[in-house]
FINUZA-547202 format. One record per residue (C-alpha): chain; residue in three letters; x, y, z; residue number from 1. Coordinates in nm, 2 decimals. Layout:
N
<node><cadena>A</cadena><residuo>ALA</residuo><east>X</east><north>Y</north><up>Z</up><num>NUM</num></node>
...
This chain:
215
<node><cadena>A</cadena><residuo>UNK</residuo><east>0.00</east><north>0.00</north><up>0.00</up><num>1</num></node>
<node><cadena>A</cadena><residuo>UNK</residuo><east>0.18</east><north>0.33</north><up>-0.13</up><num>2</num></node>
<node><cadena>A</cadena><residuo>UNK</residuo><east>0.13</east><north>0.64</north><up>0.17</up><num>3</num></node>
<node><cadena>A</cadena><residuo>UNK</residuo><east>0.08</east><north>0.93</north><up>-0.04</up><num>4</num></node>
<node><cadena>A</cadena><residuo>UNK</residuo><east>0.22</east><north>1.28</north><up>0.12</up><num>5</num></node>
<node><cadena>A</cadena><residuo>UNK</residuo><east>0.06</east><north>1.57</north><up>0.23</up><num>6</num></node>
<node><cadena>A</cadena><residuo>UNK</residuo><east>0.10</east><north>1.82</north><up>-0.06</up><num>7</num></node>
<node><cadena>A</cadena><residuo>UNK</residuo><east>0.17</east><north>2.19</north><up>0.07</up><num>8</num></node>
<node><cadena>A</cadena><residuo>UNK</residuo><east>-0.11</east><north>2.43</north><up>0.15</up><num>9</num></node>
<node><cadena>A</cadena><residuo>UNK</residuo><east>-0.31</east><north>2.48</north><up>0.50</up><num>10</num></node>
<node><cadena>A</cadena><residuo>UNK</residuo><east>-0.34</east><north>2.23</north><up>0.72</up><num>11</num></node>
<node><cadena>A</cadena><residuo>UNK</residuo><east>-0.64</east><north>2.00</north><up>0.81</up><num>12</num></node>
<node><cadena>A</cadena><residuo>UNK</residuo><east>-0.95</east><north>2.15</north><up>1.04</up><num>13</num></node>
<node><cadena>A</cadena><residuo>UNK</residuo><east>-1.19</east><north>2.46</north><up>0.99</up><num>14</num></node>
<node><cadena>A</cadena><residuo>UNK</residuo><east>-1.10</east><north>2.75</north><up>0.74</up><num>15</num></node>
<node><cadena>A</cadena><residuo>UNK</residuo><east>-1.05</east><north>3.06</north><up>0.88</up><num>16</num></node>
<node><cadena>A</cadena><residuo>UNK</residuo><east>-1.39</east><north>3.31</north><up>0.83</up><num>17</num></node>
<node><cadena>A</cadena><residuo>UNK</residuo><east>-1.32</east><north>3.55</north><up>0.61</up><num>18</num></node>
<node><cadena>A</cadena><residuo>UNK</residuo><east>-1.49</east><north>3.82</north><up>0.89</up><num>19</num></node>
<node><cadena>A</cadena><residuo>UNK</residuo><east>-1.28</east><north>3.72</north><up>1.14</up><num>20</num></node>
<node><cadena>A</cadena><residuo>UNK</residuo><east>-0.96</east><north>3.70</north><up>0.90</up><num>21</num></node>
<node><cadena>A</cadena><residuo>UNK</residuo><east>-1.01</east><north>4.06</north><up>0.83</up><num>22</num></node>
<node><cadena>A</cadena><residuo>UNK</residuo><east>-1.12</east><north>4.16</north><up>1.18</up><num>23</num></node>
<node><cadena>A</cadena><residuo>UNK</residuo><east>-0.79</east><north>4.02</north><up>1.29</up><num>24</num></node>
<node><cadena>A</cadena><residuo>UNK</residuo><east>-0.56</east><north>4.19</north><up>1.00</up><num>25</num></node>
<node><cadena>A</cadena><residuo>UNK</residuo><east>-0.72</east><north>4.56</north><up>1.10</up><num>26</num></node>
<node><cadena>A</cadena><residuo>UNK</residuo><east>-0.67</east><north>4.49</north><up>1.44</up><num>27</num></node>
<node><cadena>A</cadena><residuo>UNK</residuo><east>-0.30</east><north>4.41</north><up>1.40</up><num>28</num></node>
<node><cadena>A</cadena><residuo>UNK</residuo><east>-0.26</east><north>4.69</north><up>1.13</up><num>29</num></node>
<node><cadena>A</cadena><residuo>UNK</residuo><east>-0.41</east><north>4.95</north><up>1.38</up><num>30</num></node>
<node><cadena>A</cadena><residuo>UNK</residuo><east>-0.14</east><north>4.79</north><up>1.67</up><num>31</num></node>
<node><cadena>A</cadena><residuo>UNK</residuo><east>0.12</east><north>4.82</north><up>1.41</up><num>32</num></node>
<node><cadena>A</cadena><residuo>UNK</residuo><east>0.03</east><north>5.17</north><up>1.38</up><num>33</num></node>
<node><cadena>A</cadena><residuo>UNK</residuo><east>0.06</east><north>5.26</north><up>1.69</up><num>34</num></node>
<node><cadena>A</cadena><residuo>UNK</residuo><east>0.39</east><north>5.18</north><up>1.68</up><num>35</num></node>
<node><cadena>A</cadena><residuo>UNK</residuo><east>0.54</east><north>5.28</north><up>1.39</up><num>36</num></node>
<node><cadena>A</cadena><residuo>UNK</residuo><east>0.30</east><north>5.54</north><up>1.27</up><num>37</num></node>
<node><cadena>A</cadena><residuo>UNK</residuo><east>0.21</east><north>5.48</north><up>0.86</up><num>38</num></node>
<node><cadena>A</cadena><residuo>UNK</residuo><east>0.57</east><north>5.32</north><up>0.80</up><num>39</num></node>
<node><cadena>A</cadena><residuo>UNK</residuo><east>0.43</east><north>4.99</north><up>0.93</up><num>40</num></node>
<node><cadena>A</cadena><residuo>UNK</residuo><east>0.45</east><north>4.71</north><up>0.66</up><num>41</num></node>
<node><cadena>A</cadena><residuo>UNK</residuo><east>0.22</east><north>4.45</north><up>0.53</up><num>42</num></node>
<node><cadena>A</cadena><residuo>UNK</residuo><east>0.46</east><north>4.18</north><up>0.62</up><num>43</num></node>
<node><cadena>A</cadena><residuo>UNK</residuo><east>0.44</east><north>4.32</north><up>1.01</up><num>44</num></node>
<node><cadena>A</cadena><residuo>UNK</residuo><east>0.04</east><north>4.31</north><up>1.01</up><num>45</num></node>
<node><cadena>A</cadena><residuo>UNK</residuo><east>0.08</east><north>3.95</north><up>0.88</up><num>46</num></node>
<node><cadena>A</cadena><residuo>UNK</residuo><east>0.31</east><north>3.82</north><up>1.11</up><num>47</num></node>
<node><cadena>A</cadena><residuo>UNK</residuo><east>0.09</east><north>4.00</north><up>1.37</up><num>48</num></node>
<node><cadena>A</cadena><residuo>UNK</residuo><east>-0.19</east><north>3.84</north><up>1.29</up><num>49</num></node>
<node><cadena>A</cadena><residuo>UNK</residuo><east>-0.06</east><north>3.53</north><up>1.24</up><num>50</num></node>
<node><cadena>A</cadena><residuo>UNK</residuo><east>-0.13</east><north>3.49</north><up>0.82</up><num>51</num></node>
<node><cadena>A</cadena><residuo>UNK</residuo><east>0.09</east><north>3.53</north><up>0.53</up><num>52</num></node>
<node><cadena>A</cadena><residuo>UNK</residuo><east>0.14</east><north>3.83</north><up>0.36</up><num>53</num></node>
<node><cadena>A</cadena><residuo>UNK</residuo><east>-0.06</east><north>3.66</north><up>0.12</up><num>54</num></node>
<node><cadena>A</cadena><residuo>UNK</residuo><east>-0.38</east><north>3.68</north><up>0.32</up><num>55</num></node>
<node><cadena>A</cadena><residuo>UNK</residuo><east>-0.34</east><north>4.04</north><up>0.39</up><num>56</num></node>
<node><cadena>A</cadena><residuo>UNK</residuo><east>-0.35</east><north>4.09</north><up>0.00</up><num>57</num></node>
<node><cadena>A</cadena><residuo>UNK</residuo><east>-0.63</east><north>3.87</north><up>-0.06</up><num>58</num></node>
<node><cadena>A</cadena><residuo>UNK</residuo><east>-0.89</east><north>4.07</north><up>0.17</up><num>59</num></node>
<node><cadena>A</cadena><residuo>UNK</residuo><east>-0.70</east><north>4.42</north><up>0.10</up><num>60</num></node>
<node><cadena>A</cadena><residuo>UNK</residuo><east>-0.55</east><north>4.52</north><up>-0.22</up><num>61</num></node>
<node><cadena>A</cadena><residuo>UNK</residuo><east>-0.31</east><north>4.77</north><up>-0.08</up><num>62</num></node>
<node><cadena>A</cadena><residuo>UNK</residuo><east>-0.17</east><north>4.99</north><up>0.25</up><num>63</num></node>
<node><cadena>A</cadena><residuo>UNK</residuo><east>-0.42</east><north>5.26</north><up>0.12</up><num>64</num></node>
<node><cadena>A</cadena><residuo>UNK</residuo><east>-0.71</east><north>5.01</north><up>0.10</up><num>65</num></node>
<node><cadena>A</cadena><residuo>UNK</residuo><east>-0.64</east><north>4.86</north><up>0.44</up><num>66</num></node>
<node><cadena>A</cadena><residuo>UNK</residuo><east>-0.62</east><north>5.21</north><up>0.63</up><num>67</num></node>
<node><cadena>A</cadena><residuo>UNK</residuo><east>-0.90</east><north>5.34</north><up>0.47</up><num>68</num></node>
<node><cadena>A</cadena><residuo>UNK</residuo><east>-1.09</east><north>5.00</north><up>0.61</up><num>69</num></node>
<node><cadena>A</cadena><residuo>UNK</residuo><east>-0.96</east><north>5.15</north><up>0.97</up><num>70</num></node>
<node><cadena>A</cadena><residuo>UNK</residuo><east>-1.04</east><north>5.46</north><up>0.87</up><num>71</num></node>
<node><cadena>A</cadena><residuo>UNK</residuo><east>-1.41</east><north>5.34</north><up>0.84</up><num>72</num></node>
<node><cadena>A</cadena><residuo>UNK</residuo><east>-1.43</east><north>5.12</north><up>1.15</up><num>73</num></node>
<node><cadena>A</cadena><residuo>UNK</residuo><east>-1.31</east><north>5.41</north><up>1.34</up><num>74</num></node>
<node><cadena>A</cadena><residuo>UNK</residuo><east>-1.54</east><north>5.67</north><up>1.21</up><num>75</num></node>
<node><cadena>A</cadena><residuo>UNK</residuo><east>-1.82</east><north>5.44</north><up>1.31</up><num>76</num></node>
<node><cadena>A</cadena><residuo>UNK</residuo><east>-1.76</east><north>5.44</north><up>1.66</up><num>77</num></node>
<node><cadena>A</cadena><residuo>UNK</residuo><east>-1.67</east><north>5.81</north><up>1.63</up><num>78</num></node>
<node><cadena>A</cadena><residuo>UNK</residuo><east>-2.04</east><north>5.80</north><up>1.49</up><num>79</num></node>
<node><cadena>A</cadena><residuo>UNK</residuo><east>-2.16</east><north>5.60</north><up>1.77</up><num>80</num></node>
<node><cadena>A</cadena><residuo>UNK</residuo><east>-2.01</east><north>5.76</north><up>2.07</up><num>81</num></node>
<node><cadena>A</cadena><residuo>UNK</residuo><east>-2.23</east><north>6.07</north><up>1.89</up><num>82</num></node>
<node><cadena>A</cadena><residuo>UNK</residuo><east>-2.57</east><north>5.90</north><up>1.88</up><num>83</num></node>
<node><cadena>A</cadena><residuo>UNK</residuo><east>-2.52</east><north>5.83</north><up>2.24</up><num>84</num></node>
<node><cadena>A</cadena><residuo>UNK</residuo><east>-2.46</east><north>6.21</north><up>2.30</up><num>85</num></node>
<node><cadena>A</cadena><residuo>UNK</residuo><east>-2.75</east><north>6.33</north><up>2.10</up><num>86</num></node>
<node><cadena>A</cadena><residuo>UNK</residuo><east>-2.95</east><north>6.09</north><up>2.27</up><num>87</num></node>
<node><cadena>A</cadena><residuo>UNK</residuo><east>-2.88</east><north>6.18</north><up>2.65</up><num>88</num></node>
<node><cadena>A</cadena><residuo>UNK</residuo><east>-2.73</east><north>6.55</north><up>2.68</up><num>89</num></node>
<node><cadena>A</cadena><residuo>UNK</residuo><east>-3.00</east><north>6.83</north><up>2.64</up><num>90</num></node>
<node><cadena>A</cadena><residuo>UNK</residuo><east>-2.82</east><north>7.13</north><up>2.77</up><num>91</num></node>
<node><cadena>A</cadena><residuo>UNK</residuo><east>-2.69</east><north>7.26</north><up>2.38</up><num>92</num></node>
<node><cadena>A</cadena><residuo>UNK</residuo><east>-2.38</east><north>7.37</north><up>2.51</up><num>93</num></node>
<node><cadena>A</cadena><residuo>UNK</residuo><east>-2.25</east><north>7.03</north><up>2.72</up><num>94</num></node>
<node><cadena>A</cadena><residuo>UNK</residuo><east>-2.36</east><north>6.87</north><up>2.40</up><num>95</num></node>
<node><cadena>A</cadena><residuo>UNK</residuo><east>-2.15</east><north>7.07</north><up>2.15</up><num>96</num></node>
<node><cadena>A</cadena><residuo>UNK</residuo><east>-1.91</east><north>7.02</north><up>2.46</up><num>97</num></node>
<node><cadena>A</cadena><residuo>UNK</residuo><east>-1.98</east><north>6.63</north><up>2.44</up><num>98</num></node>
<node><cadena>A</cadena><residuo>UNK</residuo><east>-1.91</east><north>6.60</north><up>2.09</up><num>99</num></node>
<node><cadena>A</cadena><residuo>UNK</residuo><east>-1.64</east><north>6.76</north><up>2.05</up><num>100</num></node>
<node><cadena>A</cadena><residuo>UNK</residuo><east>-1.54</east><north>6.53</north><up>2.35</up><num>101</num></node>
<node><cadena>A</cadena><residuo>UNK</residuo><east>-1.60</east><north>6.25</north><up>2.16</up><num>102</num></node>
<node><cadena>A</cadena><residuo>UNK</residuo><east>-1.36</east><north>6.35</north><up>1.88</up><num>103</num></node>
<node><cadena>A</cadena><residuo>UNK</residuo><east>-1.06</east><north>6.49</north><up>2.14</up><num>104</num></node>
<node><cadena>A</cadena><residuo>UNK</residuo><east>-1.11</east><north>6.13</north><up>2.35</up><num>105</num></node>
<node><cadena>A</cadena><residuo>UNK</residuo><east>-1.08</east><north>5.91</north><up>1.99</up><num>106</num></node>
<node><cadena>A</cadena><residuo>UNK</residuo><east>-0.74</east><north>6.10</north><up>1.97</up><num>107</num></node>
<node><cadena>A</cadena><residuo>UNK</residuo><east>-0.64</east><north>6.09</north><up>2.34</up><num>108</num></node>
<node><cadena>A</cadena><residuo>UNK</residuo><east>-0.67</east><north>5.68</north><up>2.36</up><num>109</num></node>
<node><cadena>A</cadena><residuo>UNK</residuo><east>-0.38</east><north>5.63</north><up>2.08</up><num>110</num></node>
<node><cadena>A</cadena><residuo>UNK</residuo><east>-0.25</east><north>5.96</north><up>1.93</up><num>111</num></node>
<node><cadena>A</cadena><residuo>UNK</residuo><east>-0.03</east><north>5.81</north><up>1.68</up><num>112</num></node>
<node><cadena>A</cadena><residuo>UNK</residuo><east>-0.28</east><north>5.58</north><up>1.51</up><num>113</num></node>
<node><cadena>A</cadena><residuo>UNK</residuo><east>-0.51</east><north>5.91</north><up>1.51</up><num>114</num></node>
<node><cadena>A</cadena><residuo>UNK</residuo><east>-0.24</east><north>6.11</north><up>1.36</up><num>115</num></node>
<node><cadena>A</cadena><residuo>UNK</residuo><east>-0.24</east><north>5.83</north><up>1.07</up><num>116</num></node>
<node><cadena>A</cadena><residuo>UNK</residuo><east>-0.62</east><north>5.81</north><up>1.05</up><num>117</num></node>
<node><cadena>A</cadena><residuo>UNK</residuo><east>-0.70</east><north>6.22</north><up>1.08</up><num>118</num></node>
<node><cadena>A</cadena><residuo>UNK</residuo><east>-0.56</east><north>6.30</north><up>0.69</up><num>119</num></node>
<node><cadena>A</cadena><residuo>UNK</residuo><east>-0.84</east><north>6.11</north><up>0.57</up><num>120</num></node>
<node><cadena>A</cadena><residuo>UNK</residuo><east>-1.09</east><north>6.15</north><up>0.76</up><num>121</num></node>
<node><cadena>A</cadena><residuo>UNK</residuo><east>-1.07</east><north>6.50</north><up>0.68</up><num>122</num></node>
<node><cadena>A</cadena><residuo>UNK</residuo><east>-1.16</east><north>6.43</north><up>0.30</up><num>123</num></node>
<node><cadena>A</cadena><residuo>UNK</residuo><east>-1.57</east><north>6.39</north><up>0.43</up><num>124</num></node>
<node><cadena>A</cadena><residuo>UNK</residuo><east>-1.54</east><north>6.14</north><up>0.23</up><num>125</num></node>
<node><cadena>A</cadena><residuo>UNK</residuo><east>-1.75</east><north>5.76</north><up>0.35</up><num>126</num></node>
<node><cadena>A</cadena><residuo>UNK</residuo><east>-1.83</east><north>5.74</north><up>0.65</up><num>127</num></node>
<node><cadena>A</cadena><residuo>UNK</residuo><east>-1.67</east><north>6.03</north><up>0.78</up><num>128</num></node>
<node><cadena>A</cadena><residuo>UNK</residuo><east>-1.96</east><north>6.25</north><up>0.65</up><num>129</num></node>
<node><cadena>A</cadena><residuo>UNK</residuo><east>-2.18</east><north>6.14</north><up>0.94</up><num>130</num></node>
<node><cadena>A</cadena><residuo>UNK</residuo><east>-1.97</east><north>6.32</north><up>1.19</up><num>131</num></node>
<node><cadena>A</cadena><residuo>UNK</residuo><east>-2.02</east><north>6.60</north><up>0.97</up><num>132</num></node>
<node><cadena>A</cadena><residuo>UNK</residuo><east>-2.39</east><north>6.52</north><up>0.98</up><num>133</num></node>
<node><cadena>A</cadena><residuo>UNK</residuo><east>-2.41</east><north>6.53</north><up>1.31</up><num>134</num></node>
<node><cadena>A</cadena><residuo>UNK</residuo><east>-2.29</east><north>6.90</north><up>1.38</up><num>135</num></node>
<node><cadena>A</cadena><residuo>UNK</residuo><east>-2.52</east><north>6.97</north><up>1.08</up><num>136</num></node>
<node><cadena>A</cadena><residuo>UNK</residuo><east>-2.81</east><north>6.87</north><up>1.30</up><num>137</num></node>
<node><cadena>A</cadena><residuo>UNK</residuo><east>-2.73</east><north>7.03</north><up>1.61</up><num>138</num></node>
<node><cadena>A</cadena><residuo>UNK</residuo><east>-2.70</east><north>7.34</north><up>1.41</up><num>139</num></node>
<node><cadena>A</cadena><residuo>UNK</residuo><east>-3.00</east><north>7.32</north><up>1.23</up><num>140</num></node>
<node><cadena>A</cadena><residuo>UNK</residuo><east>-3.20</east><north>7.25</north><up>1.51</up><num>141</num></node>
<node><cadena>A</cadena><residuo>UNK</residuo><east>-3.07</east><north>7.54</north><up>1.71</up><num>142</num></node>
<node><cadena>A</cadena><residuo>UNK</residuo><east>-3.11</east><north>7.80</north><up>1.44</up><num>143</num></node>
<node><cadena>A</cadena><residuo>UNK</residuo><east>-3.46</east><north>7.65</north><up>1.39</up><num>144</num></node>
<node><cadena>A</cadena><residuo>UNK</residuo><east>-3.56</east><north>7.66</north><up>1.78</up><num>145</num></node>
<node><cadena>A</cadena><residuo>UNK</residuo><east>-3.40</east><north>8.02</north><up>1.71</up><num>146</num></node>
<node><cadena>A</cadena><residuo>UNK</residuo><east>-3.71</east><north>8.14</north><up>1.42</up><num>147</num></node>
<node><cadena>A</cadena><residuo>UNK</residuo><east>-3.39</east><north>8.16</north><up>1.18</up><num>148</num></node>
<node><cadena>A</cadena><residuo>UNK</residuo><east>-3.28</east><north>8.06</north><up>0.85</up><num>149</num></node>
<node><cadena>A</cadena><residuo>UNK</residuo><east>-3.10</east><north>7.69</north><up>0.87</up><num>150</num></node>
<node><cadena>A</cadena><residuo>UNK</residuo><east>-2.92</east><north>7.76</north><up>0.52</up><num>151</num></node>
<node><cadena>A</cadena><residuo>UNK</residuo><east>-2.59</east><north>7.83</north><up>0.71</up><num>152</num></node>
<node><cadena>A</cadena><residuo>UNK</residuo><east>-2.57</east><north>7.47</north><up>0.93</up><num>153</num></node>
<node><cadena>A</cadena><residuo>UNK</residuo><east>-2.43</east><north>7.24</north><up>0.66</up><num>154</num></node>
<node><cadena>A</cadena><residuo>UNK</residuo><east>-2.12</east><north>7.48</north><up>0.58</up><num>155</num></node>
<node><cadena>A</cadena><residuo>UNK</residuo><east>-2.10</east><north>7.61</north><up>0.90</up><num>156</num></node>
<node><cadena>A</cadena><residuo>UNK</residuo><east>-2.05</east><north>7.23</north><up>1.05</up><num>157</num></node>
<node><cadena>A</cadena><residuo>UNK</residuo><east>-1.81</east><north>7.15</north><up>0.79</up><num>158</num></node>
<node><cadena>A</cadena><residuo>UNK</residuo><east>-1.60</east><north>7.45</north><up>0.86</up><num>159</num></node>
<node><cadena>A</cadena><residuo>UNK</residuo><east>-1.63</east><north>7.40</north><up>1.21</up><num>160</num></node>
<node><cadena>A</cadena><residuo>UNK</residuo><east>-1.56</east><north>6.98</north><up>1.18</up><num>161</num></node>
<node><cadena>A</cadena><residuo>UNK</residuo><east>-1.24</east><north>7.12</north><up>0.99</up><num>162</num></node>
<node><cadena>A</cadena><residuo>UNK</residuo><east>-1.09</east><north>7.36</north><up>1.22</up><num>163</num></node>
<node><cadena>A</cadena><residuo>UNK</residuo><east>-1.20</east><north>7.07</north><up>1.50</up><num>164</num></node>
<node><cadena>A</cadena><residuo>UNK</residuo><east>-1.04</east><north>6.81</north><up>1.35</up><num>165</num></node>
<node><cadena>A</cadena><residuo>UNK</residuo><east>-0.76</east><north>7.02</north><up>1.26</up><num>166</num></node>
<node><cadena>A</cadena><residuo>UNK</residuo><east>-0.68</east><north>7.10</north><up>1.60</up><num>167</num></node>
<node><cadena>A</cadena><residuo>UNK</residuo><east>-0.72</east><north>6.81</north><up>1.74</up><num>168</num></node>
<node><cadena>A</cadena><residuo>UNK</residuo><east>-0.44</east><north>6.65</north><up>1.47</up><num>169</num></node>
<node><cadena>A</cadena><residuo>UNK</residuo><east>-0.20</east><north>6.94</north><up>1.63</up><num>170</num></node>
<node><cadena>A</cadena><residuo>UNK</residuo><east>-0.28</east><north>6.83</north><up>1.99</up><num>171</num></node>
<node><cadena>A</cadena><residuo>UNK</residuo><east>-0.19</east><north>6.46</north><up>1.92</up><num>172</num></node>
<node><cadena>A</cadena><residuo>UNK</residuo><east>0.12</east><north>6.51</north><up>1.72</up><num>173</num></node>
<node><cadena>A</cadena><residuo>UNK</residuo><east>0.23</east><north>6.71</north><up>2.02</up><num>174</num></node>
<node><cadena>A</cadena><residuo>UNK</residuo><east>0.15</east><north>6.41</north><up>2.23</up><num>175</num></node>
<node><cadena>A</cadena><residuo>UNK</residuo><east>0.35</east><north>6.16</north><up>2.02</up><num>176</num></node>
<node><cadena>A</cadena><residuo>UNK</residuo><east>0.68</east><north>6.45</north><up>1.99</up><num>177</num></node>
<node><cadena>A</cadena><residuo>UNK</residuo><east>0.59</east><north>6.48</north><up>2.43</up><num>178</num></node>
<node><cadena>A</cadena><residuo>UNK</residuo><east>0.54</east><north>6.85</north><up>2.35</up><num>179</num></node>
<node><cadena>A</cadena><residuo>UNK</residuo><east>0.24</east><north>6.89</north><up>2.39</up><num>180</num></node>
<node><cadena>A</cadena><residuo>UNK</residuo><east>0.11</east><north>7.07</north><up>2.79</up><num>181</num></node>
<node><cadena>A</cadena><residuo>UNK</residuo><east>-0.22</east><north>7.14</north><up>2.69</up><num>182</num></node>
<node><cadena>A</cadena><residuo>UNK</residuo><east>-0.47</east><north>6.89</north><up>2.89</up><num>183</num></node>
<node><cadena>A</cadena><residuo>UNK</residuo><east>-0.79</east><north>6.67</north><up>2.73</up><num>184</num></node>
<node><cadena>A</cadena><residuo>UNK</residuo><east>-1.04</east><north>6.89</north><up>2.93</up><num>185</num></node>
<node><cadena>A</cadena><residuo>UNK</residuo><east>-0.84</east><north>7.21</north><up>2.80</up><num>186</num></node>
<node><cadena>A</cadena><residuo>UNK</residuo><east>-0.85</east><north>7.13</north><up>2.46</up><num>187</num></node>
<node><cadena>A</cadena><residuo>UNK</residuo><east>-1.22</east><north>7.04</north><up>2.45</up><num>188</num></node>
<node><cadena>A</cadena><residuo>UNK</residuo><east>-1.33</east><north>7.33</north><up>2.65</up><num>189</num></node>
<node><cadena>A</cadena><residuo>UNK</residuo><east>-1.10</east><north>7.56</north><up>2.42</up><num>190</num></node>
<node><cadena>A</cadena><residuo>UNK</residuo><east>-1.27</east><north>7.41</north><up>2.11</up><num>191</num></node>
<node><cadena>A</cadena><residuo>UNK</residuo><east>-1.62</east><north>7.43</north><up>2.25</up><num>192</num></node>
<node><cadena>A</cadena><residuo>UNK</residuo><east>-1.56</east><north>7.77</north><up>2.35</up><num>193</num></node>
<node><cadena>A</cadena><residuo>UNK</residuo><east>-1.47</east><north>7.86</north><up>1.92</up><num>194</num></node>
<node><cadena>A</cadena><residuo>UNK</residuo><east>-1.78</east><north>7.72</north><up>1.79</up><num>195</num></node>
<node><cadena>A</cadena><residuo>UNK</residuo><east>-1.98</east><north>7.80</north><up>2.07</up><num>196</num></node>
<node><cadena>A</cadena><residuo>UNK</residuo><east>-1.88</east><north>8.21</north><up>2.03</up><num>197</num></node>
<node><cadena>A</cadena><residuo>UNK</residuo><east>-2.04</east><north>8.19</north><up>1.69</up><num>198</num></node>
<node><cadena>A</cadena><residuo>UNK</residuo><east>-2.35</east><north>7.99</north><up>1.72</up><num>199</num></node>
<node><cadena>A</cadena><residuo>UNK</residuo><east>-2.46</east><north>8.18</north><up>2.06</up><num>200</num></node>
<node><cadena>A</cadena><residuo>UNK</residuo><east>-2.44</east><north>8.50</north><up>1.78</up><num>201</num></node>
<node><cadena>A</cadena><residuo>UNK</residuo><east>-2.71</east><north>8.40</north><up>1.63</up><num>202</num></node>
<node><cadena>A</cadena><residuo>UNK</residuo><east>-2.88</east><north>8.35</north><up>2.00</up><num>203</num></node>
<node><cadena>A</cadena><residuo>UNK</residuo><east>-2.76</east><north>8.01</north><up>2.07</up><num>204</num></node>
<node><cadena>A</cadena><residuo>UNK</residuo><east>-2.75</east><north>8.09</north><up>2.43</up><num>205</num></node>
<node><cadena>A</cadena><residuo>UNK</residuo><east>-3.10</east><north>8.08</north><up>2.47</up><num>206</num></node>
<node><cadena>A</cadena><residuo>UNK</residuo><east>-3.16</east><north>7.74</north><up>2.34</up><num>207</num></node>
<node><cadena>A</cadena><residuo>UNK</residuo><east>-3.19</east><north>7.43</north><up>2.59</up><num>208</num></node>
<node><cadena>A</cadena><residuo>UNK</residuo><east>-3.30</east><north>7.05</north><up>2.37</up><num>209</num></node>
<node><cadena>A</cadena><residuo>UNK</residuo><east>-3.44</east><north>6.82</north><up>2.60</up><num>210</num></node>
<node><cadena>A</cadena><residuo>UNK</residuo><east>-3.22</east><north>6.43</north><up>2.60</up><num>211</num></node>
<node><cadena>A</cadena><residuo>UNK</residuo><east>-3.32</east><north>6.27</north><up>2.30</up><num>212</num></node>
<node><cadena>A</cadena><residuo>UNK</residuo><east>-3.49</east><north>6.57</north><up>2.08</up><num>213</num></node>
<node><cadena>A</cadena><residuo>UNK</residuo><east>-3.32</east><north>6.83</north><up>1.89</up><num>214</num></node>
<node><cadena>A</cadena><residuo>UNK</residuo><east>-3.08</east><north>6.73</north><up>1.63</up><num>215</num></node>
């Protein structure tokens, strides 16, 4: 009786679900980030995760396709962490204060992978254009509580998303260079301070949503 060999290729037992697989690559891309900022290489988040740099190119086509995957995951949560806001803060200012929370804290938990992920997200491209929509909403609402025109909330979030997101890439590159003495609670209540200067212009001051109503 002739014993034939095993031929190369994956050994015997379950395949590997392709969700998981890809759950796994991101999260070892994202840790390789952390580390090395966007020099990491494909070969690292393999060997992180355990595949071949073969598997990372068979659910990803590129670097740029992977981190614009992470990009997406993270500007989900981003998106959730707002829902949660709009949902339970009615005061308008703690929840322009709560957002931009939202954004400074994403930054705070791991500055370097933000400072990979904030160049993109800035293109309001995706995903990314619900964070948008969500200062859109609070403004419209307010200026709508307010008897005035709403025409101004969807340029005046994106402008104010920019300059947010803008500063908020400064603060974390001066985290990862250890130059940065500005605190979290600074930072957010500096930011909230600039948008809040121009919407109480147009008598923001006066407006109060209950939890759950309002934009």
């Amino acid at each position: 009786m002739v014993t034939r060999s095993r031929g190369r290729g994956r050994p015997p037992g379950p395949g590997v679900d392709p969700s998981a697989r890809r759950a796994a690559l991101m999260s070892a891309a994202e840790n390789a980030i952390s580390e090395q900022g966007d020099a990491f290489a494909m070969a690292d988040v393999a060997a992180r995760a355990g595949f071949t740099r073969s598997a990372v190119y068979a659910m990803f086509r590129d670097k740029d396709d992977l981190v614009d995957e992470i990009v997406r995951r993270h500007t989900a949560r981003i998106v959730e962490q707002m829902d949660a806001v709009v949902a339970g803060v009615g005061d308008a200012r703690e929840r322009t204060r709560a957002l931009v929370d939202v954004l400074v804290g994403w930054a705070d938990d791991d500055p370097t992978l933000a400072l990979t992920l904030i160049p993109r997200m800035q293109s309001f491209t995706g995903e990314t254009v619900a964070v948008a929509d969500h200062v859109e909403a609070l403004l419209a609402a307010g200026f709508t509580e307010l008897g005035a025109s709403t025409r101004p909330a969807a340029s005046w979030s994106r402008a104010l998303l920019g300059a947010v997101v803008g500063a908020v890439g400064w603060w974390a590159r001066g985290r990862v260079r250890g130059r940065s003495t500005l605190g979290r609670d600074d930072l957010v209540d500096d930011l909230t301070a600039l948008i809040w200067s121009g919407f109480a212009g147009a008598g923001g001051a006066r407006l109060n949503f209950p939890p759950g109503e309002g934009p």
